[in-house]
N, C-alpha and C positions, 0 to 999 in steps of 0.2 A: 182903406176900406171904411174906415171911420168916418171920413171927410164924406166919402161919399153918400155916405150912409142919411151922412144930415143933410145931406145937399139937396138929396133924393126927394127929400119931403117937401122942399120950396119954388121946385122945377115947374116952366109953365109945359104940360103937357098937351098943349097944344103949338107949343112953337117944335116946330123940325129941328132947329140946329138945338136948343137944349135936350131934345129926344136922343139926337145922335151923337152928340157931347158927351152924354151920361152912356151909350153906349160904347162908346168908344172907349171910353175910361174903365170902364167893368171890362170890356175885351182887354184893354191893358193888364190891367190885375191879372185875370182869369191866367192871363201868356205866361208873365213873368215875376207872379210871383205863390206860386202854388197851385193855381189848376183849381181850384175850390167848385164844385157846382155851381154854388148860389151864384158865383162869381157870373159864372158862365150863361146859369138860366137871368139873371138881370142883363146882362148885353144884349141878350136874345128877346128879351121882352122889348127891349128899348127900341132895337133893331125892326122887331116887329111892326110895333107903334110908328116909326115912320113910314115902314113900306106900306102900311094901311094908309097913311096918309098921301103918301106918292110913291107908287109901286117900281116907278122907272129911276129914282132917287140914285145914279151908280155910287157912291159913297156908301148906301146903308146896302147895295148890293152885293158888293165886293167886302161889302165889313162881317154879312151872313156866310160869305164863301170864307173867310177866311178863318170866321170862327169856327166853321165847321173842320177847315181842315185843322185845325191845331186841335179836335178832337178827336176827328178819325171818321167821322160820322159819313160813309163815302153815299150814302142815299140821300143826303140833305147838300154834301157835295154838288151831286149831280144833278140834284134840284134848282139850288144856284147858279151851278156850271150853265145847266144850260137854257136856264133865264136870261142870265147874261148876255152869252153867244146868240139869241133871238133878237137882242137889240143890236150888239157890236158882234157880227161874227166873226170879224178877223184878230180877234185878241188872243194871241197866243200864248199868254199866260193862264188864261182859262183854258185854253185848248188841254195845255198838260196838265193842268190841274185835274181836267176827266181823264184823260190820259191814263193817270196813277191812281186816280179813283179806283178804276178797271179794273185795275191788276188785282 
């Protein structure tokens, strides 16, 4: 978190792969080593910041679905879910992922 922390402040905010790098890495934290909010609201901001930039981006799309599911958050789920499935609709790992949303 630390690293990150400082890393955060040198980041070209307009390059994509540093936007989704620094998200990727705060999704890492957030999974596997405590769950921390801030952990979780910085992947999301990150994740954000690319889809503004390219909303078809699948890397920062499936990285929003999956943050969502390691939260439980089934309406941002299925926000993702079925953004997804609008582009690829035969992915069947999104499929169940609304799937279980549902239940």
């Amino acid at each position: 978190r630390r690293l990150l922390t400082f890393i955060d402040e040198y980041i070209d905010t307009e390059d994509m792969l540093h936007l989704f790098n620094m998200a990727r890495s705060y999704q890492f934290i957030c999974m596997n080593y405590g769950r921390k909010d801030a952990d979780f609201q910085k992947a999301e901001e990150y994740y954000t910041k690319v889809l503004e930039q390219g909303p078809k981006i699948p890397p920062a799309l499936y990285g929003m679905l999956d943050l969502y599911r390691g939260k439980g958050d089934r309406e941002k789920i299925k926000k993702y879910g079925n953004r997804i499935l609008e582009l690829w609709p035969e992915d069947g790992r999104v499929v169940e992922a609304l799937r279980i949303a549902e239940q």
